[in-house]
ZARO-180748 format. One line per field, with one value per atom (N, C-alpha, C): residue number from 1; x, y, z negated; residue in one letter. Coordinates in Angstrom, 2 decimals. Example, Ala and Ser with C-alpha at 12.3 -4.5 7.8 and 13.67 -1.06 7.14 Angstrom:
2
num	1/1/1/2/2/2
u	13.19/12.30/13.20/12.85/13.67/12.90
v	-5.69/-4.50/-3.30/-2.25/-1.06/0.03
w	-7.80/-7.80/-7.80/-7.08/-7.14/-7.87
residu	A/A/A/S/S/S
//
This chain:
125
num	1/1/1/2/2/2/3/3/3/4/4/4/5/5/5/6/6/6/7/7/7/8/8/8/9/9/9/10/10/10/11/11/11/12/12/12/13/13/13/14/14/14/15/15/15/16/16/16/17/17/17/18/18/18/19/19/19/20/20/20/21/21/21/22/22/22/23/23/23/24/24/24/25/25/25/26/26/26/27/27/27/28/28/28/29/29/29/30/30/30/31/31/31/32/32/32/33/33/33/34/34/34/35/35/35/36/36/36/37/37/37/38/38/38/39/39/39/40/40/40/41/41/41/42/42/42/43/43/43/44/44/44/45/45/45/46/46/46/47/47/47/48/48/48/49/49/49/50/50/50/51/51/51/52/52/52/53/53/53/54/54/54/55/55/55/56/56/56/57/57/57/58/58/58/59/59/59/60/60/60/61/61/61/62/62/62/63/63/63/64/64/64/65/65/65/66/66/66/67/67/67/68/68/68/69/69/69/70/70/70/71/71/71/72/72/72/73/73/73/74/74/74/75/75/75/76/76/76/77/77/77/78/78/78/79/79/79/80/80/80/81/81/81/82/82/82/83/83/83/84/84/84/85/85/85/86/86/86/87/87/87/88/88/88/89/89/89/90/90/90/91/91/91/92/92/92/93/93/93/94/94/94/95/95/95/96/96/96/97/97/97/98/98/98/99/99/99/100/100/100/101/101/101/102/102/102/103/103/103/104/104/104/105/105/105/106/106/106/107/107/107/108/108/108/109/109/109/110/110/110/111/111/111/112/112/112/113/113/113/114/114/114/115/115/115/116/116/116/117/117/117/118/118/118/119/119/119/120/120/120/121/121/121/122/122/122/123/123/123/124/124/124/125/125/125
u	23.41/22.44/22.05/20.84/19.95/20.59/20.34/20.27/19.17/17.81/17.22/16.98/17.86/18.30/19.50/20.63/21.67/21.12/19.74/19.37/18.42/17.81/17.22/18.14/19.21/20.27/21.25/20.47/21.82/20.90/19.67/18.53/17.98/18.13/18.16/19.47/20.45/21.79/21.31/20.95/21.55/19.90/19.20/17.80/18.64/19.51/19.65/20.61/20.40/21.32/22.29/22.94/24.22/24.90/24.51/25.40/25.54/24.48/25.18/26.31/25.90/27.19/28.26/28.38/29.73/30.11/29.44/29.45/30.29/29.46/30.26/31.75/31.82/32.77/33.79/33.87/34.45/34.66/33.80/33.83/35.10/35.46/37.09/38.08/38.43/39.05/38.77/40.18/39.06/39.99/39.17/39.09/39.04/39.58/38.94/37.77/37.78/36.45/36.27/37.56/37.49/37.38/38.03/37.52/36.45/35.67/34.40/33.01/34.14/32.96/32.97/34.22/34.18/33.23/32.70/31.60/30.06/30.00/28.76/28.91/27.81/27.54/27.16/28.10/27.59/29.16/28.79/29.98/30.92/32.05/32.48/31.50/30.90/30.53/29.01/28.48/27.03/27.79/28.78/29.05/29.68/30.08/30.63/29.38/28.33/26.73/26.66/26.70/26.59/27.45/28.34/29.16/29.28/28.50/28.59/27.29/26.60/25.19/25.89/26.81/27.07/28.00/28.57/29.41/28.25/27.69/26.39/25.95/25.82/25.23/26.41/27.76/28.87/29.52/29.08/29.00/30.42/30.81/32.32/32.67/34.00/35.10/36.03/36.77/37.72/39.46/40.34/41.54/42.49/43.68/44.50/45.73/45.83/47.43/47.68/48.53/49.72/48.23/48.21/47.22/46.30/45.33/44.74/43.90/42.61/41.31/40.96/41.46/40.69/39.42/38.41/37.29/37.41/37.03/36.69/35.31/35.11/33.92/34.01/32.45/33.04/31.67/32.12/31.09/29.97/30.49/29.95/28.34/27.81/26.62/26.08/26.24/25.82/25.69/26.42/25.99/25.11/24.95/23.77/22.55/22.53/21.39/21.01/22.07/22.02/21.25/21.58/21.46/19.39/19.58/18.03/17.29/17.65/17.27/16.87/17.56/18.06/16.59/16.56/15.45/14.15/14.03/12.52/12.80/13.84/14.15/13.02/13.17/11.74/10.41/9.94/8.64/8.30/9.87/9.59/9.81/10.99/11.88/10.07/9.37/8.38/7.18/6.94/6.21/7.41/8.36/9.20/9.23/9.50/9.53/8.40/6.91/5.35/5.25/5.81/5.95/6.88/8.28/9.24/8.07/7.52/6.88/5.55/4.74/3.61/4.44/5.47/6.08/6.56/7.48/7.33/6.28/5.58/4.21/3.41/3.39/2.55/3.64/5.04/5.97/5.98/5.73/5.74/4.54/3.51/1.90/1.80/2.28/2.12/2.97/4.60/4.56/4.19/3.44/2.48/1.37/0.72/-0.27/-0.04/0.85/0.97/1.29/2.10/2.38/1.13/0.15/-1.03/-1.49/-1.76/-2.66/-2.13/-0.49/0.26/-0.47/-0.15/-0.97/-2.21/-3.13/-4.95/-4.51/-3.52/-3.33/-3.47/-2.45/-1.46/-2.35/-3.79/-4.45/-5.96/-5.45/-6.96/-6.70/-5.42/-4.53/-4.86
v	-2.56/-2.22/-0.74/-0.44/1.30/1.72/2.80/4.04/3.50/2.91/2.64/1.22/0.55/-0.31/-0.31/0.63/0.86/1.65/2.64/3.41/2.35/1.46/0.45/-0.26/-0.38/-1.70/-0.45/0.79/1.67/1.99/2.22/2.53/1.08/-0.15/-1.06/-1.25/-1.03/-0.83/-0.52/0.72/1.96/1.56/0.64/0.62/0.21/-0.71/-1.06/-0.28/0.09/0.79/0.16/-1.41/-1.59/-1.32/-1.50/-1.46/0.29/1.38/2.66/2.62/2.30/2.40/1.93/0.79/0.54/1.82/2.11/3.15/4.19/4.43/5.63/5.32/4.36/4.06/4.13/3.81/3.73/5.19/5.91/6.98/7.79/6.83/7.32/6.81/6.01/5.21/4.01/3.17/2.14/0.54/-0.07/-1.02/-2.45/-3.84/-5.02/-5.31/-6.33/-7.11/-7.51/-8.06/-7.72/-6.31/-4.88/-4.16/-3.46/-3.99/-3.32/-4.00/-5.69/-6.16/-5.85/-5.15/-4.77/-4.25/-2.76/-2.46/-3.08/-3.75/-4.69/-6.13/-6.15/-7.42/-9.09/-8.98/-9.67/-10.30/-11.68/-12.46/-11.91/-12.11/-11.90/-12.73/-13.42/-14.01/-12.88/-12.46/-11.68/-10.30/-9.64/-8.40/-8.86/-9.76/-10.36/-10.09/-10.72/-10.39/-8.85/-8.15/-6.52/-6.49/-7.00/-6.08/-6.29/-7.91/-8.16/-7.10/-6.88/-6.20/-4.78/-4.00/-2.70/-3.08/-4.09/-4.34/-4.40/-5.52/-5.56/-4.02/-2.98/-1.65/-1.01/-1.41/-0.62/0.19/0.45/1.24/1.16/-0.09/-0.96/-1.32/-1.31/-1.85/-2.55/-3.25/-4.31/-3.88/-3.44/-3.26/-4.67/-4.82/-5.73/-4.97/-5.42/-4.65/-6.39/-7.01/-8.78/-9.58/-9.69/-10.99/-10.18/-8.55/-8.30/-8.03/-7.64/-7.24/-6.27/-4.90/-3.87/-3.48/-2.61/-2.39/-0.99/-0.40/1.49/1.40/2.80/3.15/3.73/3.58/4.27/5.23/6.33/7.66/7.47/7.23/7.61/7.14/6.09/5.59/6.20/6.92/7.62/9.71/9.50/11.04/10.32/9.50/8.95/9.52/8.48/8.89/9.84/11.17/12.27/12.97/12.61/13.53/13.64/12.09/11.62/12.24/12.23/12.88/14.39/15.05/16.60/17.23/15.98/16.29/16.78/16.35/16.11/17.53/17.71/18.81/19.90/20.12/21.87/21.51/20.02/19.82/20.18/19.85/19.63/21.33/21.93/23.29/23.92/23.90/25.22/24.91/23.61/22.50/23.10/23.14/23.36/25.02/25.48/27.17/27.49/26.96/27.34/26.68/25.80/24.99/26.07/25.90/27.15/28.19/28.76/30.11/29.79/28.94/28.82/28.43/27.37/27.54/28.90/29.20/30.82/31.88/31.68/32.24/31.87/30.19/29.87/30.24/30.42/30.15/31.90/32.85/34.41/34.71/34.22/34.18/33.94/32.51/32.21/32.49/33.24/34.08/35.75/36.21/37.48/37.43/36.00/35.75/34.94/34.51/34.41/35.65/36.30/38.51/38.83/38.99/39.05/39.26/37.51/37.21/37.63/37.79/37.84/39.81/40.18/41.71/41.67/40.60/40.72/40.51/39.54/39.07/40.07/40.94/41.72/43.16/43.38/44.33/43.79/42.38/42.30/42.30/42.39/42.31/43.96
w	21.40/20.38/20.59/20.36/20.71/19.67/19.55/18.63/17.42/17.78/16.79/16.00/16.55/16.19/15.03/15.50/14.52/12.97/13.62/12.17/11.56/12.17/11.00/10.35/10.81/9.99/8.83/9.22/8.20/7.40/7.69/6.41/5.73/6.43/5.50/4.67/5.27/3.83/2.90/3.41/2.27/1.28/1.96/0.74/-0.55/-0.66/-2.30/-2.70/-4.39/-4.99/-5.31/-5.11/-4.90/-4.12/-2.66/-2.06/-1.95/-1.49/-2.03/-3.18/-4.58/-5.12/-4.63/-3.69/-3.13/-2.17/-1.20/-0.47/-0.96/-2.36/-3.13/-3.51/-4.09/-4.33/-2.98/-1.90/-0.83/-0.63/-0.82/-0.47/-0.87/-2.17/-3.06/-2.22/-1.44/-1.09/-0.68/-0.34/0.19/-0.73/-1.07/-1.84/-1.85/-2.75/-1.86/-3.03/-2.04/-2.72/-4.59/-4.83/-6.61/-7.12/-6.17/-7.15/-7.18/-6.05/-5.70/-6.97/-6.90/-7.96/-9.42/-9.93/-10.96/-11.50/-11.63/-12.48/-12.11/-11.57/-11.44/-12.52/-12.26/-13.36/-12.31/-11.26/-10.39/-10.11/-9.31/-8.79/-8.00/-7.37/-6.15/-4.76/-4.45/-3.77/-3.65/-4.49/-4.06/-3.82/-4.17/-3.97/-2.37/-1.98/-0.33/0.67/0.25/0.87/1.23/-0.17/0.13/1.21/1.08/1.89/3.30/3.94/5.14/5.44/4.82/4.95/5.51/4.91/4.74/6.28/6.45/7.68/8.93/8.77/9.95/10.65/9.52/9.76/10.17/10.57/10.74/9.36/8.40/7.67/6.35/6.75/6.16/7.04/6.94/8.07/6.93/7.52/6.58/7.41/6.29/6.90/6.51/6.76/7.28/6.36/5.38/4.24/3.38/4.38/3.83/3.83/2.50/2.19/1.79/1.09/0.95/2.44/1.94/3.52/2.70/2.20/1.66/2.58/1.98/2.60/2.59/3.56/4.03/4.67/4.04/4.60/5.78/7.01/8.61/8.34/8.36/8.42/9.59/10.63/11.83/11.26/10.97/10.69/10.02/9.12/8.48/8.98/9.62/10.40/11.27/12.07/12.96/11.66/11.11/9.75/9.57/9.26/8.88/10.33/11.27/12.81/12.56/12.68/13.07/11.58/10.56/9.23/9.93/10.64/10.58/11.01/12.03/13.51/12.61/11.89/10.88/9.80/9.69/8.90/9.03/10.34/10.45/10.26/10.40/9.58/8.02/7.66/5.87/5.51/5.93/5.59/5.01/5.79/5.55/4.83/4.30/3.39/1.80/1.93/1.14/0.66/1.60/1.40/0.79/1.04/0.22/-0.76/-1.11/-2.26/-3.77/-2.74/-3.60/-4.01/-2.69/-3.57/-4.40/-3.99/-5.33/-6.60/-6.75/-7.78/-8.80/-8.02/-8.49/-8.78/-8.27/-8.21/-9.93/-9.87/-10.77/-12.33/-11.51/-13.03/-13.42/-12.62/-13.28/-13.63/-13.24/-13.08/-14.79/-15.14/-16.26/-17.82/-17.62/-18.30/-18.37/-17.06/-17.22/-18.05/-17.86/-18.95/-19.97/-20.27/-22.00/-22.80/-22.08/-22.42/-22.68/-21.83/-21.95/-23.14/-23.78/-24.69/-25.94/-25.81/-27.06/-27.64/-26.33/-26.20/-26.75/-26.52/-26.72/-28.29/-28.49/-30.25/-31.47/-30.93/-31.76/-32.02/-30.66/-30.85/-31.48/-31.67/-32.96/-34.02/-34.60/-36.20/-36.40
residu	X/X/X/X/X/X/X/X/X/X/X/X/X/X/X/X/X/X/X/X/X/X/X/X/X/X/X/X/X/X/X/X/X/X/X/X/X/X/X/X/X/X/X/X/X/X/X/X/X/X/X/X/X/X/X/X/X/X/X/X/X/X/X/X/X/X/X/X/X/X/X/X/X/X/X/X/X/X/X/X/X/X/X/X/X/X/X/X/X/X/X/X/X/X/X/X/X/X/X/X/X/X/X/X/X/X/X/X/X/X/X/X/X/X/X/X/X/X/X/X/X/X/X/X/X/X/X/X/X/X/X/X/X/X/X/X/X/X/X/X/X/X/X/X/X/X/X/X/X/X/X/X/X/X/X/X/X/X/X/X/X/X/X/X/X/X/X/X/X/X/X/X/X/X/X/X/X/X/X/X/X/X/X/X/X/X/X/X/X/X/X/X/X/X/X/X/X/X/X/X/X/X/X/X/X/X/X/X/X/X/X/X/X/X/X/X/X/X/X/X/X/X/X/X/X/X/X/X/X/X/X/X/X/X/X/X/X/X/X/X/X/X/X/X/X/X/X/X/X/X/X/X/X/X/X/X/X/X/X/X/X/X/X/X/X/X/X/X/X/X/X/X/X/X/X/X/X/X/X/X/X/X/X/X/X/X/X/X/X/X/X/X/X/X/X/X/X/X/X/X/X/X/X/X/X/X/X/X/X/X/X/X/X/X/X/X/X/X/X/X/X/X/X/X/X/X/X/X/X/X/X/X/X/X/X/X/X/X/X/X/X/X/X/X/X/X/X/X/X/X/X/X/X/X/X/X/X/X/X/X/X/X/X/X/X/X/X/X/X/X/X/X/X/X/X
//
């Protein structure tokens, strides 16, 4: 499997906000399948789906402790993510930095002129 092959199957994971919350959760430790389904409002059998999904992308691994299969999370897929994220970084950084400053700009701009008017107020009383 490519490189861009592995980041479509980790950015289709990570599209639903369940399975991130499992993610997160993993992120504490690693867990089985009942207690992952706990705070969901969902079966054991659809939280199993998430999780072959989050497996497909590498992104869960299943450990081996007697009769349990706890689940861990495997980073590596996700620094892939992060890497290819990074690359794009110096397009946005300076879209961002002129943004920061018209913000600032428009946010001192506009209490200089409400001072202002409070000034124009106070010298027509």
């Amino acid at each position: 499997m490519n490189r861009s092959q592995r980041l479509d199957l980790t950015f289709r994971a990570l599209a639903d906000p369940t399975r991130r919350a499992i993610l997160a959760r993993l992120a504490a430790g690693q867990a089985s399948v009942g207690e992952l389904a706990r705070p969901f409002s969902m079966s054991q059998p659809a939280i199993s789906k998430h999780l072959r999904v989050l497996e497909r992308a590498g992104l869960v691994s299943r450990a081996r402790d007697a009769q349990r299969r706890p689940r861990r999370i495997v980073a590596d897929p996700l620094a892939e993510a992060k890497e290819w994220i990074e690359t794009y970084r110096k397009f946005w950084e300076p879209s961002f930095q002129r943004l920061d400053a018209l913000l600032e700009e428009m946010q001192s701009g506009g209490k200089n002129r409400s001072r202002g008017r409070r000034r124009e107020r106070s010298s027509e009383k």
